[in-house]
N, C-alpha and C positions, 0 to 999 in steps of 0.2 A: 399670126397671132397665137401665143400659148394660152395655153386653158391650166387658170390655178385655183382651187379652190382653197381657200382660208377656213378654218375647223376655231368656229370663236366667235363672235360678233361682238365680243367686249371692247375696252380700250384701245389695244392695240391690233386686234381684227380689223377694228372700224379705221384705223388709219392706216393698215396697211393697203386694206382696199381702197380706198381714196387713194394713196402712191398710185399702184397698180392702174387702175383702172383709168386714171388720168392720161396713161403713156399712150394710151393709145396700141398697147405693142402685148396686152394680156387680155382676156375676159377672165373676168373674176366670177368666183361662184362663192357665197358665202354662205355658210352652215351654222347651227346656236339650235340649240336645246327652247329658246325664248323666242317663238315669232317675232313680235316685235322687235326685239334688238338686231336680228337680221335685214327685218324692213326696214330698221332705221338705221343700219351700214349701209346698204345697198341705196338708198332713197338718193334721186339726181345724180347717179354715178351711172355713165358710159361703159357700156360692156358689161354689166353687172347683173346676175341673177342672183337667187338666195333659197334656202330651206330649213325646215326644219327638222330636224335631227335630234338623235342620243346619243351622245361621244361613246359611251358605254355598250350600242348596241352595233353589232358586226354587218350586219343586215343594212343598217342606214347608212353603217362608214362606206361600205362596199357599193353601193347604189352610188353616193355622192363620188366615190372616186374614179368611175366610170367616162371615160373620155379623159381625164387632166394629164397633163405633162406633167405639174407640179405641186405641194400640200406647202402649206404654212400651218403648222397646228399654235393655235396661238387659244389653246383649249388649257384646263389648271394640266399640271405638268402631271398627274397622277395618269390620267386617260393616256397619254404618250403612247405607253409599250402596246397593246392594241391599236392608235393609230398609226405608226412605228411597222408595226404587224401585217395590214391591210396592205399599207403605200407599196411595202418587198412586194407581197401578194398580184398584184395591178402592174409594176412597174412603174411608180411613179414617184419621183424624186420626193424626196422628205427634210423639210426644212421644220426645226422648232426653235423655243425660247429658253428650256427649262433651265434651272439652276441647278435641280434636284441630279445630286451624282448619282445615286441607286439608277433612277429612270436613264440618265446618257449611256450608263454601262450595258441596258439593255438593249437599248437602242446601237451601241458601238458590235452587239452581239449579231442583232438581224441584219448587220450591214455587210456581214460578212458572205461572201457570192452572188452580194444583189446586182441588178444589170443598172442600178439606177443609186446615185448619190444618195447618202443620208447626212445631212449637215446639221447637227441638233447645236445647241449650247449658239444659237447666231443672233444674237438682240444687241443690247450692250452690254451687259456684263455676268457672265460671260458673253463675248460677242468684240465687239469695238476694243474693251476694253485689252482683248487680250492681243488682237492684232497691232493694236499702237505698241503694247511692253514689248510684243516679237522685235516689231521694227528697231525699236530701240536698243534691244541686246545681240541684233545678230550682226554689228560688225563687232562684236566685242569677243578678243579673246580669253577671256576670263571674264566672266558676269559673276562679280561680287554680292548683288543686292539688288530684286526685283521688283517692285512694291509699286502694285495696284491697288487704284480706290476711287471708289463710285458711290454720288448719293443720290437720292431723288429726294429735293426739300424744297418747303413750300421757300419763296421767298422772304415772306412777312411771318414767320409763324406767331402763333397766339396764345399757346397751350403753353402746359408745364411740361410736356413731349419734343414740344419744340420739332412736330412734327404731321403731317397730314398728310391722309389714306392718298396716294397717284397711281397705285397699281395693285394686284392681286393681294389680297388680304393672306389666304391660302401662302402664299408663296416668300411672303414676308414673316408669317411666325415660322415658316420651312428653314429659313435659311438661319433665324436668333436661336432655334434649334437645334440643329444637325451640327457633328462635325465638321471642321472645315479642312479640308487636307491644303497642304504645305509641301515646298520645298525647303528643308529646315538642314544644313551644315550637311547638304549633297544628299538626302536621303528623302524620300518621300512620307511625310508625316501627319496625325490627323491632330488638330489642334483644338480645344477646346472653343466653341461660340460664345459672342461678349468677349475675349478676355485680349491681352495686351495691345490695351487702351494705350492713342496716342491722341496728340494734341497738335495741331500746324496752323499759319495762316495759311492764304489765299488772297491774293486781291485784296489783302485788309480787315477779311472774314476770319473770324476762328473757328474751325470744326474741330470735331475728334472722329477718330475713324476706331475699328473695334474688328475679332473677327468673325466671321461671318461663313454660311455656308455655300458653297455652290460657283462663285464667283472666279475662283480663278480658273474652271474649266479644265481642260488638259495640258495647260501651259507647264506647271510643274513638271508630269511627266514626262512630257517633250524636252523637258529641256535640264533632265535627270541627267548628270554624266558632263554637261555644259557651265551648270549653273549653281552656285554656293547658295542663294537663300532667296526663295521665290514663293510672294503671296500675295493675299488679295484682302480688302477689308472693306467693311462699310462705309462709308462719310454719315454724319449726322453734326447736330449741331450739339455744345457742351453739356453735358447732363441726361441728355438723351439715354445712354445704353447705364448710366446708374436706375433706372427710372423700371428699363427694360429686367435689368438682374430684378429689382424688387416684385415683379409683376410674376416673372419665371422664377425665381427659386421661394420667395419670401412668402409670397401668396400661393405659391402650386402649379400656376397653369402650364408650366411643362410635362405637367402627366395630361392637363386638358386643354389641348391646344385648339381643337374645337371651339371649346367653350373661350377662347382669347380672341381666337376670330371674331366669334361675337359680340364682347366686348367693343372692340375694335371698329365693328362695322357700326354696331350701333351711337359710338362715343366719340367717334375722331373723326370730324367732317372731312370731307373730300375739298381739292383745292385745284381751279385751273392754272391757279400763277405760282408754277413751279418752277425749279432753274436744276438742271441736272451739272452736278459737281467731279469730275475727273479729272483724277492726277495719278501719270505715272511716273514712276522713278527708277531709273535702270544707274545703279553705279559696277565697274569693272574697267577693265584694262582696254583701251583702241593704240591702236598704234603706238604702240609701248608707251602708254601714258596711264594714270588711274583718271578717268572721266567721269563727272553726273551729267546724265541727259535725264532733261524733264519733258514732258508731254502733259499741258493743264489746260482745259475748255470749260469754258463753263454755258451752257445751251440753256434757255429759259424759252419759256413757251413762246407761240406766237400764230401769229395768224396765215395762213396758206389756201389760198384760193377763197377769202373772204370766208373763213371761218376759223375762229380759234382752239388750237392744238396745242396741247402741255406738252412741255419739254419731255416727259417721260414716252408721251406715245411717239413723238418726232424722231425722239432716237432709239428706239426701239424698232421701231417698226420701218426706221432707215437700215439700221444693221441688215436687217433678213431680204427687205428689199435687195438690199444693196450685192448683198451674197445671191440671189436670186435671179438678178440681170447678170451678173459674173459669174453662172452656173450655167446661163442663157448662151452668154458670150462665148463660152469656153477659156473661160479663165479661170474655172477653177477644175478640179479633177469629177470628171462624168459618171464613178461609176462609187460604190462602195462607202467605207467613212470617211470623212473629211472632218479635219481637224481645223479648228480658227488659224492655228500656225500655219496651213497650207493659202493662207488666203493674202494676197498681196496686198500689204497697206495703202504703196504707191495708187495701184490700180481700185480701192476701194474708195481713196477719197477724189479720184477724179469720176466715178461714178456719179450718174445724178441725184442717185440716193444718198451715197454717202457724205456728197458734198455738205448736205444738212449739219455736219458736227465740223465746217471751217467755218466757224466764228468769230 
């Protein structure tokens, strides 16, 4: 039985320890800044202990990492490079979620002579996301056009947002913020957030997707030299990111992204009946022919072991599992960085974890 401790009792803490600790094949230890949110991951869970902690303090991280094989930091993506820091420290594998590119490139930094994996960017997107676009461009001898894109919406929405809180508040004004880097005409490019806005169906739905930060991971770079035009964008529903531009440029809060959080948490109810929206699009050359291969799921929440789970935490916290048991396995590489392209689609969706996104 591996020892993992989870760094988080949030959303996707809480369900990852539920995966975990159901298999039978981990004890989970889960860590939160908020007693309660720990006791209430860990509560009726097999193999599970829990504590309380300060992600920010060296002292607590280092106690908690004491005995574990493996971390899941599912903690806001800022604390990362200190727990990042620790895991080298300990020897103990490092798995996260984050979007934020600043924090992966730190993390790609301490990975370097460690005797233990650092696999950050493994949720879904970056995460799943990037693993299906691999699969899809790597028999292709020219990959014309990459195009990733991931939402988390409510089903029924209500608002003039057409939109409601399923995950980090933090990590949501992160990404309609930050640059987004691109594979743009074979060059690696940083592109502005919000902006070319597209329009598709789906299943009969219409979204627009926009771009956004953090998402397409290290896909672009990997596949610099390979690949003509490779990205990654939001899903939302119509009207949505005009909504977003007027909030960030028209009103200010791109200087107070603080104060949007707030906003945000206080004004836009949380919602269990989500459905997470992905589609990827790989066009280029197989077999001397020009091909489109699509890759399109759509996951809504649902109930697992007599409790109900949003689609957001289901594949999220499948991704890391998922990489997690095929870190266990030996199937993915043991020591240093690991990139989502090192990570084999075939063998992730026969995974028990990963099975969750064949829908």
């Amino acid at each position: 039985m591996k020892n993992v401790l989870i760094i988080g009792a949030g959303k996707i803490g809480r369900m990852a320890a539920h995966f975990l600790a159901h298999t039978g094949d981990y004890k989970v230890h889960v860590i939160d800044s908020h007693e309660p949110s720990w006791k209430s991951a860990i509560a009726g869970l097999p193999n599970a202990s829990g504590a309380t902690a300060d992600f920010a303090n060296q002292a607590d991280l280092d106690a908690a990492m004491k005995g574990q094989w493996g971390l899941i930091s599912c903690a806001p993506f800022f604390y990362n490079p200190l727990i990042a820091e620790r895991a080298k420290s300990h020897e103990v594998h490092y798995l996260d979620l984050t979007e934020d590119v600043a924090v992966t490139k730190k993390v790609m930094a301490l990975a370097q002579g460690a005797s233990t994996a650092f696999i950050p960017q493994c949720g879904l997107a970056p995460g799943y996301i990037t693993i299906a676009a691999n699969h899809l461009a790597k028999p292709m001898s020219e990959i014309h056009e990459l195009r990733c894109r991931v939402g988390a919406l409510p089903r029924n929405p209500t608002n003039q947002l057409k939109y409601n809180m399923t995950w980090s508040t933090n990590g949501l004004v992160n990404e309609y913020c930050n640059p987004c880097e691109a594979l743009v005409d074979g060059k690696m490019t940083l592109l502005s957030p919000l902006e070319n806005l597209e329009e598709f169906t789906l299943d009969g739905i219409q979204y627009e997707a926009f771009n956004t930060s953090g998402g397409l991971g290290s896909l672009g770079e990997s596949l610099a030299g390979r690949a003509r035009n490779v990205n990654y964008k939001t899903i939302r529903y119509p009207g949505h990111c005009k909504l977003i531009k007027f909030l960030l440029n028209d009103l200010g809060f791109i200087d107070h992204r603080q104060q949007l959080c707030d906003v945000f948490d206080r004004s836009i109810p949380a919602t269990d009946d989500d459905v997470i929206v992905i589609l990827c699009v790989a066009i280029g050359v197989e077999n001397g022919r020009l091909v489109e291969k699509i890759d399109s799921r759509r996951v809504p929440a649902k109930t697992i072991n007599g409790k109900l789970w949003t689609g957001i935490q289901i594949t999220t916290a499948a991704g890391v599992c998922a990489v997690l048991d095929m870190l266990r396995d030996g199937e993915v590489p043991q020591k240093g960085f690991v990139r989502m392209e090192d990570v084999s689609y075939d063998a992730f969706i026969r995974n028990r974890f990963g099975r969750e996104y064949v829908v």
